[in-house]
C-alpha positions, 0 to 999 in steps of 0.5 A: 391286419396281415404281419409280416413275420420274418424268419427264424430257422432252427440251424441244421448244424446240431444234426450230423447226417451220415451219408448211408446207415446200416442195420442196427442187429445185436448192438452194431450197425451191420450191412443190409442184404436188400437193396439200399434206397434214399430217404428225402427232405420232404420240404426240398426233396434234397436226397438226405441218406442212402438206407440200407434194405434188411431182407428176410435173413437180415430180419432173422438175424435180428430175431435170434439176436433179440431171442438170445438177449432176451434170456439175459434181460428178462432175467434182470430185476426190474429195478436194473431195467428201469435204470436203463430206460431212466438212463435212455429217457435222460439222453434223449433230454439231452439230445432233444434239440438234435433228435427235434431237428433230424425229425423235422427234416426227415418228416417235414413237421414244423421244428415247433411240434417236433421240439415242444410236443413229441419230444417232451412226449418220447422223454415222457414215456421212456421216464413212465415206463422206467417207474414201472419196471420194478412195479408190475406186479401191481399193474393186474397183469402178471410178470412174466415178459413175452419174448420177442417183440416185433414192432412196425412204426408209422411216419407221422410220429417216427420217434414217439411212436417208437417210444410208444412201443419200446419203452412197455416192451423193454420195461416188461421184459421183451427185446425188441425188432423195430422197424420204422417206415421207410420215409422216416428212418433217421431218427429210429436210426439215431434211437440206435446209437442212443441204446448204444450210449445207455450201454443196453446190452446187445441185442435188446433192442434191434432196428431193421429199415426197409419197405413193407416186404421187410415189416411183413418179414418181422410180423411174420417171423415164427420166433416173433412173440407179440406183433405191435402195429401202428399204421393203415386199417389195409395193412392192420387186416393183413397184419391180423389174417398173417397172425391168425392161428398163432400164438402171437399176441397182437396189438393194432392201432390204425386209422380214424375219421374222429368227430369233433362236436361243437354245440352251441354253448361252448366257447367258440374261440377256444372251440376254434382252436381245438378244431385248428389243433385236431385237423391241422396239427403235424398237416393232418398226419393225425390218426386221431385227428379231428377231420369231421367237424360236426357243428350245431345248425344254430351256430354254424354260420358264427363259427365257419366264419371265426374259423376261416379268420383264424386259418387265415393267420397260419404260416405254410413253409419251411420246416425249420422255421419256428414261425410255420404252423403247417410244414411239408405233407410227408411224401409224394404218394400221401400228396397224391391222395390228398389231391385226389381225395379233395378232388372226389370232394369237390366233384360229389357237389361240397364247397371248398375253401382255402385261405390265401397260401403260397406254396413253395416251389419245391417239396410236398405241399397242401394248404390247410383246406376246409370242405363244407356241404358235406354229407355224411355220403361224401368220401370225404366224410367216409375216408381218411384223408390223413392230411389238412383237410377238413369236413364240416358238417351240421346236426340239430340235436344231441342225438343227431350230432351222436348218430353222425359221429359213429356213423364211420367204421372207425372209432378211435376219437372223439372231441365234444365241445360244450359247458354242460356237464351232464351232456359231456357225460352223456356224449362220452357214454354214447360216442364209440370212441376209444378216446372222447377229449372235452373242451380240448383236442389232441391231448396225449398223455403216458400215463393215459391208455390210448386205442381204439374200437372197430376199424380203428384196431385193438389192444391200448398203448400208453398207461398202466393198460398198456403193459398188458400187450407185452406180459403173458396173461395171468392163468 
């Protein structure tokens, strides 16, 4: 039985968009020297502000106000630090229904994943890190703050990945010079007049917007200390040949293909929930995300079939609505390499298959999608897709399904599905993954260091390890 849900927007009315934004650069919002551009409404493609461009100049002046401030808040106890990011923690709680509504208009996540994950999560980090403020010396990796940190943040997660870097920046010391992506700046922006809230002293935190000529500006600044990047394992190589020969301390967290591993003793029902959630989750624009879907021969037929009933009952459409699962695909260009990836899928000779879903006749759109007859040399298997697509494959034995799921150049997570123990530990010692979840997928925690191994980066964001990024190592 198909229901009919009826729809239940999330009002726009809590967000005030300002017609233009500027800079955020020692406190203040100032004026841009590049050339402004427009970010969109991925839903409806409606123009929502114009942005303003920080050119090289622009971003030194965010670096030398981020190297003045940096005398004065390095100096602080961290028990006044911590009172800062508790102050900013708490106003972004307070704020979390505005912050939840501008990023899924901005972004075009479903309101459900923006109000119920990844603002808890923001809040979450900022509170972590505010504890460990006044404690590092008993994290094992000394006391003394870097400097300046330069930091370039994705689209999929604009404000928990902005969280993700600021929140063990400041808390060890560091200032800050953050640029968001360029399709995904307002709630970075907003960030801003939420620093200015918490009364954070001028300077400590600086916001630069623009394109990649702006973040390739802030990654190569000489006065920049520590160079965080979340993004492409294409830009993450440039980012590491820029910094080679310096002194800069650098962390990158880039792309996956992760393996989801059922086998046949799990519970298939709640196995097909974690693939729905390691795939389809904010529309696949996971680098984490399970897109390989490695099922045991004997179960496969049993499973595919639970799966696509269950695809069957997910809601495409407006963001807003706290009934849609999946919401709009970020930008244009992310939907043309989605569309030609899945083509490549079809062409090399694998099944695809969608369940019935009406697109909206305007915005960025593509039905959840799943592929099988893959093998391991379809593109599909080998590249991230970084969208609602999945790629199902079978092994036999434990071995077999270990061996496929490292055969990628990334490795930044993993799921196993299973009720034994013993092969749980065992999968998890040989996945090379920086993240192996059992019986579940997708979980995130600020207390949990996350990072990966090969093409997926270095370095580990989140938890007691990822203070080490931002604090000059014990000689």
């Amino acid at each position: 039985m198909i229901f009919e849900y009826a729809p239940a927007p999330e009002s726009r009315d809590v967000v005030d968009i300002k017609p233009s934004y500027g800079l955020f650069i020692n406190g203040e919002f100032v004026d841009g020297s590049g050339t402004p551009f427009k970010t969109i409404n991925p839903a409806s493609e409606e123009t929502l502000a114009e942005i303003a461009t920080a050119t090289e100049a622009d971003v030194d002046r965010a670096v030398q106000a981020a190297r003045k401030a940096f005398g004065v808040w390095s100096s602080l106890p961290g028990s006044e630090r911590a009172k800062y990011l508790f102050r900013i923690a708490r106003i972004i709680q307070e704020r979390a229904r505005e912050l939840a509504v501008l990023e899924s208009i901005d972004n075009g996540k479903p309101i459900r994943e923006s109000r119920d994950v990844d603002l808890p999560l923001v809040a979450a980090h900022f509170f972590y890190y505010a504890g460990w403020a006044d404690k590092l010396e008993y994290a094992g990796y000394g006391t003394t703050p870097l400097g300046v940190a330069g930091q370039v943040i994705p689209w999929n997660f604009p404000l928990l990945m902005l969280a993700w870097k600021i929140a063990p920046a400041l808390a060890c010391g560091n200032t800050v010079v953050l640029k968001p992506a360029e399709t995904t700046p307002l709630t970075a922006l907003l960030f801003a007049e939420i620093c200015q809230q918490a009364d954070l002293p001028p300077g400590v935190v600086n916001i630069v917007t623009g394109a990649g000529e702006t973040g390739a500006a802030v990654v190569g600044h000489p006065e920049v200390d520590k160079v965080a990047f979340t993004g492409s394992t294409e830009v993450g190589r440039l980012i590491a040949k820029s910094v080679a020969g310096t002194n800069k301390k650098v962390t990158l967290e880039l792309g996956g293909k992760a393996a989801n591993i059922v086998f046949d003793d799990a519970a298939l029902d709640q196995a097909v929930e974690g693939i729905v959630t390691g795939i389809f989750f904010n529309q696949g624009h996971v680098c984490c995300a399970g897109s390989r879907l490695l099922v045991q021969e004997s179960i496969a037929e049993e499973l595919m079939s639970s799966l696509k009933r269950r695809l069957s009952t997910l809601r495409l459409g407006d963001p807003l609505d706290k009934n849609t699962d999946i919401g709009a695909i970020n930008s244009a260009a992310q939907l043309a390499k989605i569309r030609e990836l899945s083509s490549a899928g079809e062409s090399e000779g694998a099944e695809r298959w969608s369940p019935a879903c009406a697109l909206p006749d305007k915005g960025f759109w593509f039905p959840p999608t799943v592929f099988t007859g893959v093998s391991q040399s379809h593109r599909i298997a080998r590249e991230e897709i970084f969208g609602p697509v999945l790629s199902v494959l079978t092994f036999r034995t434990p071995a077999e399904a270990v061996e496929k799921a490292n055969n990628t150049p990334y490795g930044l997570s993993a799921g196993v599905w299973t009720e034994k123990a013993s092969r749980m530990l065992w999968m998890a010692s040989k996945l090379r993954a920086g993240v192996v979840w059992s019986n579940t997928f997708n979980k995130f925690d600020p207390t949990s260091p996350f990072g990966g191994f090969k093409e997926s980066g270095y370095g580990r964001e989140g938890g007691r390890h990822g203070l080490e990024a931002y604090l000059k190592e014990i000689s």
